[in-house]
TORLUMTI-674718 format. One record per residue (C-alpha): residue number from 1; residue in three letters; x negated, y negated, z. Coordinates in Angstrom, 3 decimals. Layout:
N
PT;pos;code;xx;yy;zz
PT;NUM;ALA;X;Y;Z
...
//
This chain:
327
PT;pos;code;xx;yy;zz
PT;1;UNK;-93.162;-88.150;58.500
PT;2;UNK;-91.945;-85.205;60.512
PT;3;UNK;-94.483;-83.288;62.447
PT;4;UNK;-93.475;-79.747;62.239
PT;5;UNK;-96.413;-79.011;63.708
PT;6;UNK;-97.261;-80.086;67.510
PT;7;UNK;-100.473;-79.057;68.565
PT;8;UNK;-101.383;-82.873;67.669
PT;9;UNK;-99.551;-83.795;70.682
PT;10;UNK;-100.991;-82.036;72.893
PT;11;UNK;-104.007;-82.867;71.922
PT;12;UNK;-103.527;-86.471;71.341
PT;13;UNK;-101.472;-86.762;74.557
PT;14;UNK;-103.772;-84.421;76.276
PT;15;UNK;-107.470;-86.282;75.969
PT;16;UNK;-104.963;-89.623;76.822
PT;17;UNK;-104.670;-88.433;80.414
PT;18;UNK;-107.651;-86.987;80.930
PT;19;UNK;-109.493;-90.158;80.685
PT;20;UNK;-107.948;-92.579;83.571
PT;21;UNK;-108.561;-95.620;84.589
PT;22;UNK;-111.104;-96.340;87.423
PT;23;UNK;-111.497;-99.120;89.706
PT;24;UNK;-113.600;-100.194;92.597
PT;25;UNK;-110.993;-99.678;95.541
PT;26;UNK;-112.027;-98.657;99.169
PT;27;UNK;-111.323;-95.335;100.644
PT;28;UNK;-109.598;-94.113;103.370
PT;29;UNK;-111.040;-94.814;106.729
PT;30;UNK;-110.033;-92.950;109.622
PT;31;UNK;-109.619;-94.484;112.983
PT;32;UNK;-113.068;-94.109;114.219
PT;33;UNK;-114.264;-94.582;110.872
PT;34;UNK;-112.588;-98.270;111.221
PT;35;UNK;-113.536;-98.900;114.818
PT;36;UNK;-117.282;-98.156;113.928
PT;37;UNK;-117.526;-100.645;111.065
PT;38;UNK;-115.728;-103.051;113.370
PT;39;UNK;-118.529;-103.529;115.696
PT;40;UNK;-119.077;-107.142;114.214
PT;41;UNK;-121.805;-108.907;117.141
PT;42;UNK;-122.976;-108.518;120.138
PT;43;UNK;-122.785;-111.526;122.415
PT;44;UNK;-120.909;-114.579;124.270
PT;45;UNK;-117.257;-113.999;123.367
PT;46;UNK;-116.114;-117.395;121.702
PT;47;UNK;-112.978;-119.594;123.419
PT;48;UNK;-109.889;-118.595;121.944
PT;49;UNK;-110.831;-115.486;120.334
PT;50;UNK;-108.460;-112.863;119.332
PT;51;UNK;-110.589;-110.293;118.800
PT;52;UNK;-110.041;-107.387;121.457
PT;53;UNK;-113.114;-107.840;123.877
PT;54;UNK;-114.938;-104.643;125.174
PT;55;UNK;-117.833;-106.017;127.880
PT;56;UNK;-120.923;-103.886;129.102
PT;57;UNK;-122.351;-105.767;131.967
PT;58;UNK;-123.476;-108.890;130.091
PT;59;UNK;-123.085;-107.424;126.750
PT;60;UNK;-119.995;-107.534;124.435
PT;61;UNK;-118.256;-105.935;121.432
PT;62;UNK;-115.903;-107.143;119.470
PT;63;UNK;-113.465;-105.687;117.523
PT;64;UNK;-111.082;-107.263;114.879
PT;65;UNK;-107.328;-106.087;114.897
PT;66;UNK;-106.784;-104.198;111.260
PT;67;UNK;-104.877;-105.921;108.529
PT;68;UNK;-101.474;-106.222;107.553
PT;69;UNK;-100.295;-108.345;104.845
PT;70;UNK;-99.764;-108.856;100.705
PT;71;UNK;-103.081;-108.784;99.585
PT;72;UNK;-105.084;-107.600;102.604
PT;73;UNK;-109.148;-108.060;102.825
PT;74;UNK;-110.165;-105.849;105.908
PT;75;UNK;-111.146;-102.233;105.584
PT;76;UNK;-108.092;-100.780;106.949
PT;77;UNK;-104.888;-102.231;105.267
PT;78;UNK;-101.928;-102.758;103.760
PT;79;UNK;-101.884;-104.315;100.576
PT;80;UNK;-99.736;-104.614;96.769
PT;81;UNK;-102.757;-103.697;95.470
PT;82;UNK;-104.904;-101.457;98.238
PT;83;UNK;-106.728;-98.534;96.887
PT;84;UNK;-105.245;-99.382;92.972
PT;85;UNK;-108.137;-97.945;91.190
PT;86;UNK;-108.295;-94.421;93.026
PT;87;UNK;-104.351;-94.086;93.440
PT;88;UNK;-104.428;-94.303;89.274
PT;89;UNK;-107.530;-91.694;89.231
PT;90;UNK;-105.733;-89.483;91.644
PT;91;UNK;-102.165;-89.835;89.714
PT;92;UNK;-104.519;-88.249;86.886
PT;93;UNK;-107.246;-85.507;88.644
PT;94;UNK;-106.482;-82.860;91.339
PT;95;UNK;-103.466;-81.326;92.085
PT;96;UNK;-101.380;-83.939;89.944
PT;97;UNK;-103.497;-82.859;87.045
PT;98;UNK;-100.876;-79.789;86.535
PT;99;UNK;-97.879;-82.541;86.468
PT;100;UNK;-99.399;-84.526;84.038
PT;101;UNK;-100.167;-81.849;81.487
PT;102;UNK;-96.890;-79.834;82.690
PT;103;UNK;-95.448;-83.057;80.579
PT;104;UNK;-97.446;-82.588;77.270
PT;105;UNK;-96.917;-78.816;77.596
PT;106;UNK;-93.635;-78.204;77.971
PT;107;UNK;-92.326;-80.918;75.140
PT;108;UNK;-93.803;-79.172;72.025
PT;109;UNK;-91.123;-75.871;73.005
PT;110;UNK;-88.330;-77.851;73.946
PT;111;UNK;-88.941;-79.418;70.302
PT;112;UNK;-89.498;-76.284;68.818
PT;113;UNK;-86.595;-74.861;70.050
PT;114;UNK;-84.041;-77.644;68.363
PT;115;UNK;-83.144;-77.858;72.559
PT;116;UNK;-83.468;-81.653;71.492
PT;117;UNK;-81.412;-81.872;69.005
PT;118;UNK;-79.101;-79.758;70.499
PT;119;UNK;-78.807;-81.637;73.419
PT;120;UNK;-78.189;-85.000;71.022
PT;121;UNK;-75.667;-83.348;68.893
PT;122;UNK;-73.553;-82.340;72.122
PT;123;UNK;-73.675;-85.476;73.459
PT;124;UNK;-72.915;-87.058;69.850
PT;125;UNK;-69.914;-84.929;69.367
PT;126;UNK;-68.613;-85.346;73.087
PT;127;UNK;-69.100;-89.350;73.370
PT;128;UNK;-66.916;-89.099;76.489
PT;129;UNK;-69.427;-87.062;78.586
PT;130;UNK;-71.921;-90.212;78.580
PT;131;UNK;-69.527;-91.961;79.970
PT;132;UNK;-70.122;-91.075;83.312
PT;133;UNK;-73.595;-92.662;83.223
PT;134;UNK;-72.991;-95.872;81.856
PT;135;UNK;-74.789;-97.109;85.363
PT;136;UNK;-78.135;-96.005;84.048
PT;137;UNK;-79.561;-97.867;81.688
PT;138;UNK;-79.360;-100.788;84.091
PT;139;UNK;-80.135;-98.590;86.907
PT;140;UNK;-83.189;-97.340;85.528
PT;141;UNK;-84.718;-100.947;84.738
PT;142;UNK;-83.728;-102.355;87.839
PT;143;UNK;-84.428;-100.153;90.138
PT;144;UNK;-88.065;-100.772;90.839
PT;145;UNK;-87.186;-104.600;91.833
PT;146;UNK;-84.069;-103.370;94.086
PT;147;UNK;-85.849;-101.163;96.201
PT;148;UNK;-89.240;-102.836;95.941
PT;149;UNK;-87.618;-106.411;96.649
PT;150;UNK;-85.415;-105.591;99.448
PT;151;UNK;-87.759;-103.349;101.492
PT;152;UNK;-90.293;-105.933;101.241
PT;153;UNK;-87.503;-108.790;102.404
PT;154;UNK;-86.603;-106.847;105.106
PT;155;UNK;-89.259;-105.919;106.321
PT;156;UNK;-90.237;-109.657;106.250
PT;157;UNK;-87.417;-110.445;108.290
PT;158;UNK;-87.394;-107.771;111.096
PT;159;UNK;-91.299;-107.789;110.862
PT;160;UNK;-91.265;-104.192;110.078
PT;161;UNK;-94.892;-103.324;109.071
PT;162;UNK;-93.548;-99.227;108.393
PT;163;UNK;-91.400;-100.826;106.062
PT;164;UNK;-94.180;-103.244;104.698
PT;165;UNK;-95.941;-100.158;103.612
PT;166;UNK;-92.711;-98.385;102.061
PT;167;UNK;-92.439;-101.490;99.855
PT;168;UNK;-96.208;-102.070;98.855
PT;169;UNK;-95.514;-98.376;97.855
PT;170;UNK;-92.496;-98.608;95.447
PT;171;UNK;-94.096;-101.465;93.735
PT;172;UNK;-97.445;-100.022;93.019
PT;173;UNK;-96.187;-96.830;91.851
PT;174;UNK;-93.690;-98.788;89.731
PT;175;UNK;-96.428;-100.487;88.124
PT;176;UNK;-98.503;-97.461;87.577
PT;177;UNK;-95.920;-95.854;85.924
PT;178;UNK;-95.144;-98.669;84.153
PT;179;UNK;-98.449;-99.099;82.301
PT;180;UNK;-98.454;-95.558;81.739
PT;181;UNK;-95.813;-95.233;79.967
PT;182;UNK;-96.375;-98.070;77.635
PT;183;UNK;-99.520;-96.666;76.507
PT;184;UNK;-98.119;-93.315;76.168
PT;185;UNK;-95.550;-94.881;73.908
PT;186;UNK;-97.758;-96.751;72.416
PT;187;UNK;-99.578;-94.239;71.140
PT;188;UNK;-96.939;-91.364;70.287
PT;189;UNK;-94.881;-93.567;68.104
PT;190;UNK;-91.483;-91.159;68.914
PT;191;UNK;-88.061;-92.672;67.328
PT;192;UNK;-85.204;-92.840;69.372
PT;193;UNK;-82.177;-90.476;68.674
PT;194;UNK;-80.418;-93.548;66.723
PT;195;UNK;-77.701;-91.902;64.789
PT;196;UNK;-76.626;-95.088;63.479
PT;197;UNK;-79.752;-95.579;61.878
PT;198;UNK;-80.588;-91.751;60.974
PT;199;UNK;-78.475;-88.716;59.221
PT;200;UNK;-80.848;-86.204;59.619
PT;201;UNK;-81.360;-85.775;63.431
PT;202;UNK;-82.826;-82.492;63.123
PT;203;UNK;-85.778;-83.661;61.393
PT;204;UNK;-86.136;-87.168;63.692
PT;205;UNK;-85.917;-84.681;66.773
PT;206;UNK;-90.214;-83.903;65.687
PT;207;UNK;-90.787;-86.460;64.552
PT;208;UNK;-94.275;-88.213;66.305
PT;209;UNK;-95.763;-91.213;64.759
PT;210;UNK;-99.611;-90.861;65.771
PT;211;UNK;-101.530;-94.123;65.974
PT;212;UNK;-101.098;-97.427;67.546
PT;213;UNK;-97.670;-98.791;68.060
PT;214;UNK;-96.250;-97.664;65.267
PT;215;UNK;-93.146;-97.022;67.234
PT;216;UNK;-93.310;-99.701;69.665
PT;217;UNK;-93.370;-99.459;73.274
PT;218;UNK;-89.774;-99.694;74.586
PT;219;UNK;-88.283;-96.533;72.878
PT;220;UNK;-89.885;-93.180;72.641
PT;221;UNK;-91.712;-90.395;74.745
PT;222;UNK;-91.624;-90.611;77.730
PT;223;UNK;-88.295;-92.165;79.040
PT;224;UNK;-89.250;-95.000;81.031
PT;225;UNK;-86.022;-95.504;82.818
PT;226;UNK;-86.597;-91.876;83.930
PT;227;UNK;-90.043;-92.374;85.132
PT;228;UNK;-88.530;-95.605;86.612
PT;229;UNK;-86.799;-93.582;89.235
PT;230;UNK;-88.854;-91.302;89.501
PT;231;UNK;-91.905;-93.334;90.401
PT;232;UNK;-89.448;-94.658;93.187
PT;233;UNK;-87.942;-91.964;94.111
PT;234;UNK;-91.389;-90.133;94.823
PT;235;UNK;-93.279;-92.775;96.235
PT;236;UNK;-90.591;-93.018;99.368
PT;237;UNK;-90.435;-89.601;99.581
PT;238;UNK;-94.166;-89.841;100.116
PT;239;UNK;-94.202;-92.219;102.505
PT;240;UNK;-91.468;-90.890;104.467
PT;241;UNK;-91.934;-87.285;103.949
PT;242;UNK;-89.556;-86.359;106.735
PT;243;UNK;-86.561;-87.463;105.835
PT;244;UNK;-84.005;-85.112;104.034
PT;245;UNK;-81.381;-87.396;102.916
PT;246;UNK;-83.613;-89.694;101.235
PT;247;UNK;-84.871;-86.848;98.921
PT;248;UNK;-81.525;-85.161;98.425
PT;249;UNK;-79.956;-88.512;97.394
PT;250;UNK;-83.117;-89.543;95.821
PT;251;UNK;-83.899;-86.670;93.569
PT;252;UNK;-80.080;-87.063;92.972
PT;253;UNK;-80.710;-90.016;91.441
PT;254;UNK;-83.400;-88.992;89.069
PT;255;UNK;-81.174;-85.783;88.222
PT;256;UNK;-78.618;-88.522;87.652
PT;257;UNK;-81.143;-90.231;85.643
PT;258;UNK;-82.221;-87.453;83.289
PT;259;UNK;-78.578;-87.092;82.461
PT;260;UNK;-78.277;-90.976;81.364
PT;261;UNK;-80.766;-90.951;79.068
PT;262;UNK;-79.890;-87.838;77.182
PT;263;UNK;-75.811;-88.467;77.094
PT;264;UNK;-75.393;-92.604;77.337
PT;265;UNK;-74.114;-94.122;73.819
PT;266;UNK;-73.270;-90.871;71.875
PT;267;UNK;-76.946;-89.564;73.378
PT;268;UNK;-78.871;-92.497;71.520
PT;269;UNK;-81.066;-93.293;73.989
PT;270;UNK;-83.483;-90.790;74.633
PT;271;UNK;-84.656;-86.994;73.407
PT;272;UNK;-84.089;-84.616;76.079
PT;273;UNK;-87.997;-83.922;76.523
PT;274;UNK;-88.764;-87.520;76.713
PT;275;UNK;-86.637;-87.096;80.033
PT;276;UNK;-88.462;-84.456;81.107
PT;277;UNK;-92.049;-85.594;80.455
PT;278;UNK;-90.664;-88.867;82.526
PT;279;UNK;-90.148;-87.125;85.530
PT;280;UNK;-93.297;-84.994;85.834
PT;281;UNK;-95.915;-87.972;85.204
PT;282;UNK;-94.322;-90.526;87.430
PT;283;UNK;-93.860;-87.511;90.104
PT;284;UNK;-97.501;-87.735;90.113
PT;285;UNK;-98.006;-90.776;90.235
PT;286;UNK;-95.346;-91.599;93.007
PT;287;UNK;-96.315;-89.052;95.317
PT;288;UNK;-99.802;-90.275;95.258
PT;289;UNK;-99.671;-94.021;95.950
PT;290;UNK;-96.600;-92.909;98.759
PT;291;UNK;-98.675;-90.490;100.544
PT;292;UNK;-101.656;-93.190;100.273
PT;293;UNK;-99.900;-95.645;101.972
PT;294;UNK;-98.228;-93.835;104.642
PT;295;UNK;-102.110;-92.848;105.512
PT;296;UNK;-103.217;-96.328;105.465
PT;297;UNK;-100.173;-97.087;107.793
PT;298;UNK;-100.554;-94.414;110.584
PT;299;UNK;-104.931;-95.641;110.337
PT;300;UNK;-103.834;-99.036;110.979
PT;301;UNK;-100.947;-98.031;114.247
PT;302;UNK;-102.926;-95.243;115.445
PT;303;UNK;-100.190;-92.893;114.974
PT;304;UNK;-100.684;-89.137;113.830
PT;305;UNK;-100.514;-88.170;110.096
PT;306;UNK;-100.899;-84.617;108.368
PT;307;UNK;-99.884;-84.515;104.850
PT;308;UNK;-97.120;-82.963;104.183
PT;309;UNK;-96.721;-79.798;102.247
PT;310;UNK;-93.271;-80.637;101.180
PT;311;UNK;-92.722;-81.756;97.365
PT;312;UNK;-92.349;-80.172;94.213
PT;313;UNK;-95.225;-77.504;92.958
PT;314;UNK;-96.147;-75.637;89.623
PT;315;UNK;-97.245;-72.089;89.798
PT;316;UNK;-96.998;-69.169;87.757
PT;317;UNK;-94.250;-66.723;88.574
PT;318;UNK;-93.037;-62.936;87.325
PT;319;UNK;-90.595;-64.820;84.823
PT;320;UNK;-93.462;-67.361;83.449
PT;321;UNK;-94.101;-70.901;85.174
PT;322;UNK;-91.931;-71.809;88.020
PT;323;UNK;-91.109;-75.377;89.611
PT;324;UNK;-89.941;-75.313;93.242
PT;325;UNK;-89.000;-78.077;95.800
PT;326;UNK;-90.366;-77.783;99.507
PT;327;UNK;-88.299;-79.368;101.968
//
């Protein structure tokens, strides 16, 4: 059935990401924070101890050294999983609030406005142009294991614990985005521009199967190969927030991306808003769990960290909204 009429979505979609998932991860402790709850017994210090030592005449404290490794268990750490619970409510609440709904909002116009099926019919009648991004349907799927896995193996091998963090990064954001964008599929039900299937593409372009997988969860709104990236793409730029060729190359990439999924096999693959919506919700999420952990890594090294105000931002401007990149 074609929805002519979209307020449903945003609706539907809406009250979807306004209820997130909670868990019961620890916060943030700063440095003093950690070295108070460290204060673990006064006393003899035993033979062979590792724990740093501090003696007050006959007295002495001991501190343990913070943790580093895959699934962590001390207060301060780095860990696949640290903080999972609040990294998915903060993907969802704040500031990243505005990127999630930016992603319901801005698909019912680009519907509206045929800018779908527009997009699909150019790239149906110009097969050649999707040529040039034959790369990214693999790119998209494999990306979270390419840069996840190899960070994490080198940074085995060197014993790089900066790098550690970078990879514990990628793959939780991955995997945030990941079950995000199954439920949202899930639930939306959107066909796939499948021209080989479908005559009418101007009617499939609204078309939004409400419900419970009545579209499956591998095709449909959002793109997952562009949230992929995205959630990749974000999540380093997060954790390494000074470092200009990473986010020129990366948000390359996702530019790259967006193109793909719109153009690839006669533009089959994806609407052009499912692209869109892709990029702003694993944005969120990305930038969240990459900021997280480079916090968690200067805590545990001492080192100084102020967030960074560089990124991408929503605001209103003369013209309507406005999105703008901070370098």
């Amino acid at each position: 059935m074609v929805k002519k009429n979209l307020y449903p979505f945003v609706v539907a979609v809406g009250l979807s990401l306004i209820v997130p998932l909670t868990g019961n991860a620890r916060p943030i402790l700063t440095r003093k924070e950690y070295l108070k709850s460290q204060l673990l017994s006064l006393g003899e210090p035993e033979p062979g101890d590792n724990a740093l030592t501090l003696t007050a005449g006959n007295r002495h404290v001991k501190l343990s050294p913070p943790t580093i490794g895959i699934f962590g268990g001390g207060n301060v750490e780095l860990s696949v999983f640290g903080n999972f619970g609040n990294n998915i409510l903060h993907s969802f609440t704040g500031r990243n609030l505005k990127y999630q709904l930016a992603a319901v909002v801005v698909t019912p116009p680009i519907v509206s406005s045929d800018l779908d099926y527009k997009v699909e019919h150019f790239f149906n009648t110009h097969p050649s142009y999707g040529r040039f991004a034959l790369p990214v349907p693999y790119t998209g799927e494999l990306l979270p294991f390419i840069a996840g896995g190899s960070l994490l193996a080198y940074a085995g091998l060197a014993h790089n614990d900066e790098v550690l963090g970078a990879s514990f990064a990628v793959i939780q954001a991955s995997i945030i985005e990941l079950m995000d964008n199954i439920a949202l599929k899930a639930i939306t039900g959107r066909p796939a521009p499948n021209w080989r299937r479908h005559s009418n593409m101007d009617a499939l372009s609204e078309e939004f199967r409400f419900g419970f997988l009545r579209g499956g969860i591998f095709n449909g709104w959002p793109s997952g190969h562009t949230g992929a990236t995205m959630a990749v793409v974000s999540a380093l730029t997060g954790y390494y927030p000074n470092s200009t060729w990473l986010k020129v190359a990366g948000y390359g990439l996702v530019g790259y991306t967006m193109y793909g999924v719109s153009s690839v096999d006669r533009g089959s693959m994806h609407w052009f808003s499912d692209a869109v919506a892709g990029a702003f919700m694993a944005y969120a999420i990305g930038s969240t769990v990459g900021r997280y952990y480079r916090s968690v890594y200067s805590s545990i090294t001492g080192s100084r960290y102020s967030p960074s105000s560089t990124g991408f931002s929503l605001g209103v401007t003369p013209y309507g909204f406005g999105l703008r990149y901070r370098f």
